[in-house]
C-alpha positions as CSV (number, residue, x, y, z in Angstrom):
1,X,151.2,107.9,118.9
2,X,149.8,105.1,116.8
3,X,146.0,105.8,115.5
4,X,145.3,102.0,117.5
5,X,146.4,103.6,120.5
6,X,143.6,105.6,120.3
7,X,141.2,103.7,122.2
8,X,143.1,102.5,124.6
9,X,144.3,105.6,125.8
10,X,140.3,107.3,125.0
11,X,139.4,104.4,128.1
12,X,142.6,105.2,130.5
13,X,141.3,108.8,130.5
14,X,137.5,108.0,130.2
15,X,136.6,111.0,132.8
16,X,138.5,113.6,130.6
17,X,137.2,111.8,127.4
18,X,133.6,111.9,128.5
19,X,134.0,116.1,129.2
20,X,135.4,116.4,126.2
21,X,133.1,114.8,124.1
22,X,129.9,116.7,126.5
23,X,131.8,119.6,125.4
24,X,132.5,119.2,122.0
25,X,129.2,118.1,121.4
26,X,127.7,121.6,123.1
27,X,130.0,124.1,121.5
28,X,129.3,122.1,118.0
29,X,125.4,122.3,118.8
30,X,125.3,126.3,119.8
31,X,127.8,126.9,116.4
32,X,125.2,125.4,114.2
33,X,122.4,127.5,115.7
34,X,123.7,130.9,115.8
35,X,125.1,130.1,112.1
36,X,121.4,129.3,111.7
37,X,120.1,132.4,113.7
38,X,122.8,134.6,111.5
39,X,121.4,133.0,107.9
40,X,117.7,133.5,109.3
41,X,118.6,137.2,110.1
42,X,120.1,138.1,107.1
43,X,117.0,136.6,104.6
44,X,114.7,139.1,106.9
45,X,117.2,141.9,106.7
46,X,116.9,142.1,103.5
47,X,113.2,142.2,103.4
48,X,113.1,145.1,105.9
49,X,115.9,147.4,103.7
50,X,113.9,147.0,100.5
51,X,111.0,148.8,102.8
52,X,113.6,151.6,104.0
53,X,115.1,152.0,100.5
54,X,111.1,153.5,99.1
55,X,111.2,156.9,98.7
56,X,109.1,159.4,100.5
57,X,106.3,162.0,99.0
58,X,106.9,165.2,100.4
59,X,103.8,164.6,101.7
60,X,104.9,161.7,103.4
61,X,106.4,161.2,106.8
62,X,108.2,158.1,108.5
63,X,105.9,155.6,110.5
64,X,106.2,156.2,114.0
65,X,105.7,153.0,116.3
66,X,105.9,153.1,120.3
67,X,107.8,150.1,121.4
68,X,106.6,149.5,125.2
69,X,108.6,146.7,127.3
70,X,106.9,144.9,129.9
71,X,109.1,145.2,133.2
72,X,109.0,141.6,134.2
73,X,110.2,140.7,130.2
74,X,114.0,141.2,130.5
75,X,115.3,138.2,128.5
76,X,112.5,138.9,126.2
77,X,114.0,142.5,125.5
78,X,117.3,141.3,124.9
79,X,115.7,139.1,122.5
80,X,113.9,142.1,120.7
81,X,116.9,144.1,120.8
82,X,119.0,141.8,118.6
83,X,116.1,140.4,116.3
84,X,113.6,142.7,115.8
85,X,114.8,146.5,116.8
86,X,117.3,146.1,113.8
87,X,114.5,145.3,111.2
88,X,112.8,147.9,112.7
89,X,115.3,150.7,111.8
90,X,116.2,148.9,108.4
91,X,112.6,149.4,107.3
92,X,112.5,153.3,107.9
93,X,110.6,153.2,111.0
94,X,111.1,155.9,113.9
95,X,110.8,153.7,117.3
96,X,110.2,155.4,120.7
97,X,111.2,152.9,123.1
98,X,109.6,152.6,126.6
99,X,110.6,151.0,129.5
100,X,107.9,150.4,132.0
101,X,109.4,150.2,135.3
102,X,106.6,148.5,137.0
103,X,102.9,147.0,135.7
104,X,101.1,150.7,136.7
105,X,103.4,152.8,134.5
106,X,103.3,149.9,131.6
107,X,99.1,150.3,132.2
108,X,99.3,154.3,132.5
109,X,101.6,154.3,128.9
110,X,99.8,151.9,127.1
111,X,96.0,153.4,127.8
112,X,97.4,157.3,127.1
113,X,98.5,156.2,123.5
114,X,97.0,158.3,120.2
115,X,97.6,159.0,117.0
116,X,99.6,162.3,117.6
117,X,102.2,160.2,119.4
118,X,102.6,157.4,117.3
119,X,101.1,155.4,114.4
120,X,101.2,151.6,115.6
121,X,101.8,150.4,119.6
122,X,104.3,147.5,120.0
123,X,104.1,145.3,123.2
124,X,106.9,143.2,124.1
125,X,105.8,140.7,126.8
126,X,103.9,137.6,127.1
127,X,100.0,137.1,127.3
128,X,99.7,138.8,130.7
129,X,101.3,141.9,129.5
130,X,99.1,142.0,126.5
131,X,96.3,142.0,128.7
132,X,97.3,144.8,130.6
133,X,97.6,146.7,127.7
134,X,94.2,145.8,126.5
135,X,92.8,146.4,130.0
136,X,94.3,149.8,130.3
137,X,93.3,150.7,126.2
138,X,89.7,149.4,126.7
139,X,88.7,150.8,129.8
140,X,89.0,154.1,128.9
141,X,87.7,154.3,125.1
142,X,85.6,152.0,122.9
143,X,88.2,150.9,120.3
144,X,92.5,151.3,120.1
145,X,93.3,154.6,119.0
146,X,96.8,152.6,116.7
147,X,97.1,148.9,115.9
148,X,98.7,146.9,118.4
149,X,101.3,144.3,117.6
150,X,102.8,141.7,119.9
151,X,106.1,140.4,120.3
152,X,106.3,136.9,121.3
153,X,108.5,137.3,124.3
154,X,107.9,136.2,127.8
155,X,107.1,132.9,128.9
156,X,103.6,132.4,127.3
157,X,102.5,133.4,124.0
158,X,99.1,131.7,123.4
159,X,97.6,134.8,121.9
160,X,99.8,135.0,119.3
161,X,99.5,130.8,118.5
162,X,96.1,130.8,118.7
163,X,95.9,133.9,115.4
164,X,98.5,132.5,113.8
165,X,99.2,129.1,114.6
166,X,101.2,128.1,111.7
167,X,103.9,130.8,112.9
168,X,104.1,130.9,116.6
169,X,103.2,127.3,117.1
170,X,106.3,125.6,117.1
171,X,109.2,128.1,118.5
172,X,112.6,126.2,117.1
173,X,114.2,129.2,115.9
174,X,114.3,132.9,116.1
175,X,111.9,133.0,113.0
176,X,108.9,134.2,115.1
177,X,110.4,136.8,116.3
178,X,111.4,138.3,112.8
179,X,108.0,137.4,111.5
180,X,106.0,139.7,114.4
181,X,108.5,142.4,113.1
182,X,107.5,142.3,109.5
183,X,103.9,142.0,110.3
184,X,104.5,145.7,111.7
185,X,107.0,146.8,109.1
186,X,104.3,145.5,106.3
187,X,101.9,147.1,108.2
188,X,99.2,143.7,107.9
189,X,96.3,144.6,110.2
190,X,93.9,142.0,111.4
191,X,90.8,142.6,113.6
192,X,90.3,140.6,116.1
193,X,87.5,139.9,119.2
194,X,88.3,140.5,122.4
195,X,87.4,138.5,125.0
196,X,86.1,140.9,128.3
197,X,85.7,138.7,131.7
198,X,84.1,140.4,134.5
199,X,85.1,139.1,137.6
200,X,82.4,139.1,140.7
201,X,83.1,137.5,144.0
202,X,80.7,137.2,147.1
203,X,83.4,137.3,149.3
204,X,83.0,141.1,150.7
205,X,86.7,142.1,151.6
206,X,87.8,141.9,148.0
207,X,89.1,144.7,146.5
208,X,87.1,146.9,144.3
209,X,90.2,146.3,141.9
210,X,90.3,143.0,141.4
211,X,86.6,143.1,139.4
212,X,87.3,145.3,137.2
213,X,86.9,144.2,133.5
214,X,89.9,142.4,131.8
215,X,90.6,142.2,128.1
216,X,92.4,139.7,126.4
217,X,93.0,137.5,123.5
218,X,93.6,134.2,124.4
219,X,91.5,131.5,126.2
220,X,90.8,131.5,129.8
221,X,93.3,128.9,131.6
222,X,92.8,128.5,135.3
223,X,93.4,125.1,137.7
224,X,95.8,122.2,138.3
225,X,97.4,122.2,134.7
226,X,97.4,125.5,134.3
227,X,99.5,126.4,137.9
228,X,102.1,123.2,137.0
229,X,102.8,124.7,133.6
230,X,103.5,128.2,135.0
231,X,106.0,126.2,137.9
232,X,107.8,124.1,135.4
233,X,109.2,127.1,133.8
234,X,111.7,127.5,137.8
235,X,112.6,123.9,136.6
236,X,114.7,124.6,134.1
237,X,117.8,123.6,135.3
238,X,116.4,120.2,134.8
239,X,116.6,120.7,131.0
240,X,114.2,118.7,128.6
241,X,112.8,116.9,132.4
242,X,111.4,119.8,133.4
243,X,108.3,119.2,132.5
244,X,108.2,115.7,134.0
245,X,109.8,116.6,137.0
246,X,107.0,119.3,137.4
247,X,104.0,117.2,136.7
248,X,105.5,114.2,139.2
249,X,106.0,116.4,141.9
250,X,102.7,118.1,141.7
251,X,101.2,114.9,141.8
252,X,102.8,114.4,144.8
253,X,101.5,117.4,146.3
254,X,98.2,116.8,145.5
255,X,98.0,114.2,147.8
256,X,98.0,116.4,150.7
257,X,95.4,119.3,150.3
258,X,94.9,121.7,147.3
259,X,92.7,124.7,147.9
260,X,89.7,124.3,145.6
261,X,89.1,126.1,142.6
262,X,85.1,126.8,142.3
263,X,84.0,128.6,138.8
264,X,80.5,130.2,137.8
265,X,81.2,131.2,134.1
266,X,78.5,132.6,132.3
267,X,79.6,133.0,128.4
268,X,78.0,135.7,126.2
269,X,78.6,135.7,122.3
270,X,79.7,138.9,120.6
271,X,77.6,140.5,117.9
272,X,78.1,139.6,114.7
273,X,77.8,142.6,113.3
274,X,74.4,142.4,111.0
275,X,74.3,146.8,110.8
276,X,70.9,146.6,112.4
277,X,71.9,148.8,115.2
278,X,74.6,151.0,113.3
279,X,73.1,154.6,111.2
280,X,73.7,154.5,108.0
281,X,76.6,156.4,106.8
282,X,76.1,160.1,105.2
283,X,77.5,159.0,102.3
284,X,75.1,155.6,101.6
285,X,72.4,157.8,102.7
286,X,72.7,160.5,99.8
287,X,73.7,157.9,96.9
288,X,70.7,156.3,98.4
289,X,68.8,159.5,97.0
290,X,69.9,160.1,94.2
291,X,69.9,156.6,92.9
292,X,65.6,156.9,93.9
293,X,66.0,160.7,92.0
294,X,67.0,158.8,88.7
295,X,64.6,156.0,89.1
296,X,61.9,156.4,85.7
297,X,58.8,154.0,85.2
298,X,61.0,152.3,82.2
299,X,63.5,150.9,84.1
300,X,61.1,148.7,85.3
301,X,61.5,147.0,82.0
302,X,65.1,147.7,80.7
303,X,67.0,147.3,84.1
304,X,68.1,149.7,86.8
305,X,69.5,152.8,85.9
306,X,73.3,152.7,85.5
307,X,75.4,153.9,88.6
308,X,78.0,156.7,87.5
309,X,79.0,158.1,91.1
310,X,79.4,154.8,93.0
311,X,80.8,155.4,96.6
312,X,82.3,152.8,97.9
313,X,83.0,153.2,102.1
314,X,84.4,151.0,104.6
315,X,83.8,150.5,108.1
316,X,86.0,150.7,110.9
317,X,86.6,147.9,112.9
């Protein structure tokens, strides 16, 4: 066949052509992003084996982390599994991995965690699961016994974008995912503020349950926008129309009736922390002493006397 035939015989098969090129086009689309995924994996996996490849002190033992899976996270897992887990065991690390089979076993597991059974706590879920864990940890002591990483999976991750927005922003590729796992194989701790919500109602038949405290990172989100971004994510056979398929028809419903959403928010700022309230540490308090024991008249004209046992101390956050 001649190369002018071409066209001609492209437009008396322009169904099959059409396929074809819908096709082509996908297959060449999902090549060029696992080749990217594959590159991306391979720069990180060699990050996490020059962590495995330090030797031990004798003294030394491997860094234990917990790894607990939300129930309603399965895509997310599988997502862990083939990105994170293998930096995870690359870098050294002993992982104990948990799969909560319900939301009161994922709460019972994450508030028993302590520092005999593990040195760090990994979550894989979204921002609800997170909270859970925070809820569970929270209500039972005053601080996390281990740090507490996140991996971005689930459906919403706008605890994770609002710490580091420059990373979990913009989700293009399966870069976020390796980055939450080298935050925890680097070990890079960050305190944060928690915000705690106490929910009251007046209505009397609530459940003693449902005013308990919650914990959590990210912002409160509650009303219209907020219930047609959680529906737009069952549109997703409509592709990149989702979102405008979601917002049309929920204007649509919202000419009928809506139950209203009535809020009485009272916000209180945390401390700041200005160590008016906190004892001074044993340590501050005796270099305290003996820095008054060496004090003579004369230094009152030459200076203070020179420190030779400074103690430096930190405080736990």
């Amino acid at each position: 066949m001649k190369l002018a035939n071409v066209p001609g015989k492209l437009w008396e098969h322009k169904k099959k052509s059409a396929f074809a090129a819908v096709l082509a086009y996908y297959i060449a689309g999902k090549t060029l992003r696992w080749k990217r995924d594959c590159d991306i994996r391979a720069v990180y996996a060699q990050q996490a084996k020059r962590f495995g490849d330090m030797p031990l002190a004798e003294t030394e033992r491997l860094r234990r982390v917990t790894v607990l899976v939300d129930a309603k996270s399965g895509s997310a897992f599988d997502c862990f599994s083939k990105n994170a887990l293998p930096l995870l065991h690359l870098a050294g690390l002993k992982v104990d991995l948990i799969r909560a089979t319900d939301r009161s076993q994922f709460e019972a597991v994450a508030g028993n965690i302590d520092t005999t059974e593990c040195d760090a706590l990994y979550i894989v879920g979204d921002d609800s699961a997170l909270s859970a864990a925070l809820t569970a940890i929270y209500s039972k002591n005053d601080a996390a016994a281990v740090p507490i990483g996140v991996f971005p999976g689930g459906s919403e991750n706008k605890s994770l974008a609002n710490l580091v927005p420059n990373v979990f922003v913009l989700q293009n590729d399966i870069r976020p995912y390796c980055e939450s796992a080298m935050a925890l194989i680097e070990n890079t701790v960050r305190p944060v503020y928690l915000s705690k919500v106490n929910i009251e109602s007046l209505d009397a038949n609530v459940a003693e349950e449902t005013k308990k405290p919650l914990y959590g990172i990210a912002g409160l989100h509650a009303g219209w926008y907020d219930r047609v971004e959680k529906n737009k994510l069952k549109l997703w056979y409509w592709g990149q129309l989702k979102r405008w398929v979601a917002y049309t028809t929920a204007t649509i419903r919202s000419l009928k009736q809506h139950p209203a959403l009535e809020l009485d928010m009272v916000c209180e700022e945390y401390c700041a922390g200005c160590c008016k309230c906190r004892k001074p540490s044993p340590s501050s308090a005796s270099s305290g002493e003996k820095d008054q024991s060496n004090w003579r008249w004369w230094h009152y004209l030459i200076g203070s006397p020179s420190r030779t046992n400074m103690v430096f101390f930190s405080d736990n956050f």
